[in-house]
C-alpha positions in Angstrom: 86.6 108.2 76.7 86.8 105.9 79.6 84.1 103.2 80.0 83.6 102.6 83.7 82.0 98.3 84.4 81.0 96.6 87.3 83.8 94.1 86.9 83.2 89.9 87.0 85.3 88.8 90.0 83.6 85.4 90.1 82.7 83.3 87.1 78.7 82.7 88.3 78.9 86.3 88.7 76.0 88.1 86.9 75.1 91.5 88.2 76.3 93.7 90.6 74.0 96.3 92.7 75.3 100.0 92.5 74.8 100.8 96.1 76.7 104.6 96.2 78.1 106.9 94.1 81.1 108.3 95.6 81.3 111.1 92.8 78.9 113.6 91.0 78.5 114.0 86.7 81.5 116.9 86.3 83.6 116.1 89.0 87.1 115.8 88.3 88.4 111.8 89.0 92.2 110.7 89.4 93.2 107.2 88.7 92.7 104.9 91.1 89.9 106.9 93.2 86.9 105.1 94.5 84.2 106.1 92.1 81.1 103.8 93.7 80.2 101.5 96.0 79.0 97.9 94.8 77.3 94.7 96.0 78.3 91.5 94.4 76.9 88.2 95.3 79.6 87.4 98.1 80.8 91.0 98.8 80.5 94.4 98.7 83.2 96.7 97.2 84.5 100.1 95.5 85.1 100.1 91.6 87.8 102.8 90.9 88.7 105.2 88.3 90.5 103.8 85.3 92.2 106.3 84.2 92.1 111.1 85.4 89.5 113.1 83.8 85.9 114.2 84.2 83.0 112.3 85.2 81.7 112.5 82.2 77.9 110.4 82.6 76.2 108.3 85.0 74.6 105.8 83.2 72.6 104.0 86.1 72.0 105.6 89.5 72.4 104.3 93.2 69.9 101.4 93.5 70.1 99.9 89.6 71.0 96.5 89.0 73.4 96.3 86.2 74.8 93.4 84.0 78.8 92.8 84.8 80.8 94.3 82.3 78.4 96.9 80.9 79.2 100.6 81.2 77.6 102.1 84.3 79.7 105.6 83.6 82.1 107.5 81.5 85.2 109.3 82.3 86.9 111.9 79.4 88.1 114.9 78.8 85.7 118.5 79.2 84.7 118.7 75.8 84.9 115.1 74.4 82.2 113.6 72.6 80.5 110.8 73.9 80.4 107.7 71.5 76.9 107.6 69.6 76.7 104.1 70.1 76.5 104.9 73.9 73.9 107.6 73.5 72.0 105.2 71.8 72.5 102.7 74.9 71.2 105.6 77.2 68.4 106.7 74.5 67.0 102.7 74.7 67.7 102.3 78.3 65.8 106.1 78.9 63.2 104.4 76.9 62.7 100.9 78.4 62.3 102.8 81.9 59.8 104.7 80.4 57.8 101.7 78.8 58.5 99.7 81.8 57.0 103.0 84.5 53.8 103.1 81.8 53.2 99.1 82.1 53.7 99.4 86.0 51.0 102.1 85.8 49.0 100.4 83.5 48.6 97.2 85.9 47.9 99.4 89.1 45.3 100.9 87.1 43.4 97.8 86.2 44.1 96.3 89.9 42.1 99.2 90.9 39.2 98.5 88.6 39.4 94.6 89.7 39.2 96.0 92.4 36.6 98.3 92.7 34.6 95.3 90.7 35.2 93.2 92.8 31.9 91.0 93.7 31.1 91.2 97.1 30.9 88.2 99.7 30.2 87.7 103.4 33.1 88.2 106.3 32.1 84.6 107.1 32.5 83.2 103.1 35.9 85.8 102.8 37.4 83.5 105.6 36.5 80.0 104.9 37.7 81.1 101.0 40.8 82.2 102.0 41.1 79.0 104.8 40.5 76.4 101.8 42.4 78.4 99.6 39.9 79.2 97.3 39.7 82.4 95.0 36.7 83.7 95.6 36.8 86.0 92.5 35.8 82.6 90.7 32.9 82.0 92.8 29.4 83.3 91.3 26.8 84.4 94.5 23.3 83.4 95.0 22.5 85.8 97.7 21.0 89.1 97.6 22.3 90.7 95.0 25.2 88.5 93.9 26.6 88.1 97.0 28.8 85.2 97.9 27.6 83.3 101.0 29.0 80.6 102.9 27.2 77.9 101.4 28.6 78.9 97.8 32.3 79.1 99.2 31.6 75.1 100.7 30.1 74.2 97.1 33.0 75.7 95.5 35.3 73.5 97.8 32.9 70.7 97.0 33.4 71.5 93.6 37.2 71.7 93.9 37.5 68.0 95.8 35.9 66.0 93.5 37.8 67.6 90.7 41.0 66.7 92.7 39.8 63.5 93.5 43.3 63.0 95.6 43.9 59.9 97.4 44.1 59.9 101.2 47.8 60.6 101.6 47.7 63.1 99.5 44.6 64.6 101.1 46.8 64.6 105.0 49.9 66.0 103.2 48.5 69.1 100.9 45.0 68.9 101.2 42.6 71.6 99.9 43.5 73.7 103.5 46.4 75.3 102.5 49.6 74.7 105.6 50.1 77.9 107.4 53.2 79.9 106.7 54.8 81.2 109.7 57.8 83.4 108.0 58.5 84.5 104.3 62.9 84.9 104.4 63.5 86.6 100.8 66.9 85.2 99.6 69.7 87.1 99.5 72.1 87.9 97.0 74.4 85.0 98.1 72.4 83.0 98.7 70.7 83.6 95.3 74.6 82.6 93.2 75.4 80.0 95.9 72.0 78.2 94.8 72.9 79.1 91.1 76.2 77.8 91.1 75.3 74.5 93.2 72.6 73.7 91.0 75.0 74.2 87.8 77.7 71.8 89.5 75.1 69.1 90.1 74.1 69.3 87.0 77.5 69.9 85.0 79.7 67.4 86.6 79.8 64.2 87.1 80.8 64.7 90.8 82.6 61.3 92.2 82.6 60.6 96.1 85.7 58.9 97.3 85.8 58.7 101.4 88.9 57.5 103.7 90.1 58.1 107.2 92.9 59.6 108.2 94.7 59.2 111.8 95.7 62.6 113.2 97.7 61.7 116.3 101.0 62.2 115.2 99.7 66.1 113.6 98.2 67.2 116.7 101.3 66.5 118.6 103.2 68.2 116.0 101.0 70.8 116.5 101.2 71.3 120.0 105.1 71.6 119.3 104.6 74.7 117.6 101.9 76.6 119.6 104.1 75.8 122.5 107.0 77.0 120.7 106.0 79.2 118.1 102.8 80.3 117.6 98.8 79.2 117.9 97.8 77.2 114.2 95.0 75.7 112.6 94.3 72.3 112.2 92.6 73.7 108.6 95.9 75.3 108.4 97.6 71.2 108.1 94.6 70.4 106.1 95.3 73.0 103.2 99.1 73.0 102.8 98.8 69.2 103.1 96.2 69.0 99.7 98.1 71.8 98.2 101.3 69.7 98.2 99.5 66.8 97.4 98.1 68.8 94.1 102.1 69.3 93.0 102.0 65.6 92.3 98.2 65.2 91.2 98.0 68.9 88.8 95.1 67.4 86.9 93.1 67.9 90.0 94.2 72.0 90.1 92.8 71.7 87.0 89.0 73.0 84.9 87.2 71.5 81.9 86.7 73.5 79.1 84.4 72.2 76.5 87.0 69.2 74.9 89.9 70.5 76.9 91.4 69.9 80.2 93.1 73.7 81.4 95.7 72.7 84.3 96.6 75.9 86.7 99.8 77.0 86.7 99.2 78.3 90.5 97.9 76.4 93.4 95.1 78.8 95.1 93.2 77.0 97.5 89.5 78.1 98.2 88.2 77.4 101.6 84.2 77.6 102.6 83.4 79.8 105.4 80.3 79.8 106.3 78.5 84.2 106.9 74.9 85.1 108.6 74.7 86.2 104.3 75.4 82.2 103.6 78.8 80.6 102.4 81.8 82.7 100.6 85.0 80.8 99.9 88.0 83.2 100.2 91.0 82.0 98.7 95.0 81.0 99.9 96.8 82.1 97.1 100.0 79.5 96.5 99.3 77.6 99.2 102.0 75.0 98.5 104.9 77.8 98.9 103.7 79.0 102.0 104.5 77.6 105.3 101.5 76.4 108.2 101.9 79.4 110.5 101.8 81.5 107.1 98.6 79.8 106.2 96.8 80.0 109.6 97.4 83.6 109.5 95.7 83.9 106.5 92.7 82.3 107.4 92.4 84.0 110.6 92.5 87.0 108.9 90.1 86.1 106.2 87.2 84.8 108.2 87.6 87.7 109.9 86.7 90.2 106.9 84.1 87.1 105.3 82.6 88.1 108.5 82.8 91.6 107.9 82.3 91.8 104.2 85.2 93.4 103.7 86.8 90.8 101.5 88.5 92.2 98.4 87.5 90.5 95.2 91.3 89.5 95.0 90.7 87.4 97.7 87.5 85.9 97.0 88.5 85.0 93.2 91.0 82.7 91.6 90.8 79.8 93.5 91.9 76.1 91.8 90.5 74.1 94.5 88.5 73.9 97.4 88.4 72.3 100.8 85.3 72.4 103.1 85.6 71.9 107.2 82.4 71.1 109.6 84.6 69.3 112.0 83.8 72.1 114.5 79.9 71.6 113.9 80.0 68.0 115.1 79.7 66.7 111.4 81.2 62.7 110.9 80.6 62.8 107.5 79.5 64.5 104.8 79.5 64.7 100.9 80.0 68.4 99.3 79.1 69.7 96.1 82.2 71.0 93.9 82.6 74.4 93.3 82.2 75.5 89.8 84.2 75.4 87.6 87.2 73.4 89.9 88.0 69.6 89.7 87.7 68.7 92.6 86.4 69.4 96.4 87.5 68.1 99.8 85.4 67.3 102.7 87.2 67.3 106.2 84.8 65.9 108.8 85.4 66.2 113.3 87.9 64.5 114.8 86.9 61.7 117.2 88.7 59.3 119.1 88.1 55.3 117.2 89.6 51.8 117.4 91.9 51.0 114.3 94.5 48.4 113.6 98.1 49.5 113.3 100.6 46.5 113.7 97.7 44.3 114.8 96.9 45.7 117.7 94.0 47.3 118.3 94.6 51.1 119.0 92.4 54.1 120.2 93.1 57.1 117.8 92.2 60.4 117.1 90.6 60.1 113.6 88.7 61.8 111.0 86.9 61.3 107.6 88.5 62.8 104.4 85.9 63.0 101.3 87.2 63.5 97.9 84.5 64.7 95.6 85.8 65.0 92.2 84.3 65.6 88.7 84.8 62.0 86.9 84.5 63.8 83.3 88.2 64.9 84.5 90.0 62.3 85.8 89.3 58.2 87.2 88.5 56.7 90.2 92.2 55.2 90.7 94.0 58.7 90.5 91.9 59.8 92.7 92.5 57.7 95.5 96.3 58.4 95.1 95.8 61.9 95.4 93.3 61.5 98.5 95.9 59.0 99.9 98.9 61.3 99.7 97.0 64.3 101.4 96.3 61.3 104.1 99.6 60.5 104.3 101.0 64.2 104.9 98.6 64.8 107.7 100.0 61.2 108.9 103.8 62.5 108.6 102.8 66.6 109.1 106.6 67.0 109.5 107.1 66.3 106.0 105.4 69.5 105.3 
């Protein structure tokens, strides 16, 4: 018997949503065969067959959101039995829904009575309650009958200030008026994990800034050499095989921290941020330092294009070892990111403008831009870092050397 998982391509990665089931209990499933459709936090994607047989059991339908790693199905043989310890998995799981369906019904029930208990007030007193932001439920009536008028909704309010007692600033900012809402934006699945894992990093690490600039002039000539000759590149292209050739020398940086050791990566998979309408997803360049530039900016072409698809594979969006950020094209200077869990380190690649800077003692206009190092100082010192961040500088200086 074949257990069938949501797998864990990314290591924030909870849950997964089962969007589709591709195949029915009973069918027959080769190897290999998309059995469902899944959303993860940064993607959706198909989970295929481990191994030929029959679909045995469906363990959670179209709609469930299930743990990573847990068994959503089973694939065996016609007449094989079905482990006990996974009927007793379905027997619990049958009877949580149950317990959970007679709760749900339970609370609609007594919403109903609140309801239909509910005291009664004036359309006048309703809107000044709801206006001050007070519940009404709590407010006992002195007109006819119990009813709440608007003088007992102003007492209440009364009531609630000189309990508050708050101080005039604090009176202009919240106040007892509650500030208007004009749009409730639920938050997505990615953007649920990108908040998860940014939180964890600020609070894991202890992230280092480290900022220089770099002069580009003799790159962007270079690169005009080989879009006139060759073919169009990136200028991210330059930026990622020049910190992945930089990380040959500086490995503790393509590195993660694992309780009370330091795990170095034996391959150099560079992450890169692109930012999606569903928030950011960081696809990654796979052994960046042994590809060329035109082999690079290929492959980011073509992975912004399915990030903005969501049609990356969960090969592509896992396994990365470091990670570079770009808002140069969003007329950004400077800015500090947040490193992404659990990597060493994260670069920050800000626009490229032209500035004055000293070479030879002259004073020189150049095309320039800001280079941020954020690193996790639990890993490595200040002075190693700013060798590394000054040989990624000095490729991008000498981009022939790459």
């Amino acid at each position: 018997m074949h257990k069938i998982i949501i797998p864990r391509f990314d290591p924030a990665m909870k849950t997964g949503k089962i969007i589709k089931w591709l195949k029915s209990e009973g069918e027959t499933v080769n190897k290999g065969e998309p059995l469902l459709i899944v959303e993860g936090e940064k993607t959706v994607f198909e989970v295929e067959a481990p191994a030929n047989g029959i679909l045995r059991k469906i363990l959670y339908q179209a709609g469930s959101e299930v743990e990573v790693l847990k068994p959503i199905a089973l694939i065996g043989e016609v007449n094989e039995p079905i482990p006990q310890e996974l009927i007793e998995e379905i027997e619990k799981k049958v009877k949580s829904e149950i317990k959970a369906e007679t709760i749900e019904k339970s609370k609609i029930e007594k919403t109903f009575i609140k309801t239909a208990e509910r005291v009664k007030a004036s359309p006048l007193a309703k809107k000044l309650a709801e206006e001050y932001g007070i519940n009404i439920e709590e407010i006992k009536g002195t007109g006819p009958g119990g009813r709440i008028t608007k003088e007992d909704v102003l007492n209440a309010v009364k009531k609630a200030s000189l309990e508050l007692k708050p101080t005039l600033a604090e009176a202009s900012i919240s106040g007892l008026k509650p500030i208007p809402i004009a749009k409730t934006i639920p938050l997505s699945r990615t953007r649920k994990t990108i908040a998860e894992r940014l939180v964890y990093s600020l609070h894991k690490a202890a992230s280092t800034t480290i900022i220089t600039s770099v002069n580009l002039e003799n790159l962007l000539k270079y690169r005009e050499e080989i879009k006139s000759s060759l073919s169009e590149v990136s200028l991210t292209a330059f930026i990622v095989k020049a910190t992945a050739k930089a990380l040959e020398t500086h490995p503790v940086f393509n590195s993660t921290l694992n309780e009370e050791e330091i795990k170095i990566f034996e391959d150099i998979n560079i992450a890169l941020a692109i930012h999606t309408e569903e928030g950011l997803v960081t696809p990654v360049i796979k052994n960046a330092n042994k590809k060329s530039i035109i082999e690079i900016s290929n492959e980011i072409k073509d992975l912004t294009n399915k990030a903005f698809q969501r049609k990356l594979s969960i090969d592509e969006l896992t396994g990365g070892t470091f990670t570079i950020t770009n808002l140069g094209a969003y007329d950004v200077e400077l800015f500090i990111p947040i490193i992404n869990p659990p990597q060493t380190g994260i670069l920050g690649v800000g626009k490229i403008e032209k500035k004055p800077i000293v070479v030879n003692d002259q004073i020189l206009i150049k095309p320039t831009a800001a280079l941020t190092l954020v690193f996790d100082h639990r890993v490595v010192d200040g002075v190693p870092a700013a060798k590394f961040l000054q040989e990624i500088k000095h490729f991008l200086e000498n981009p022939k050397e790459l």
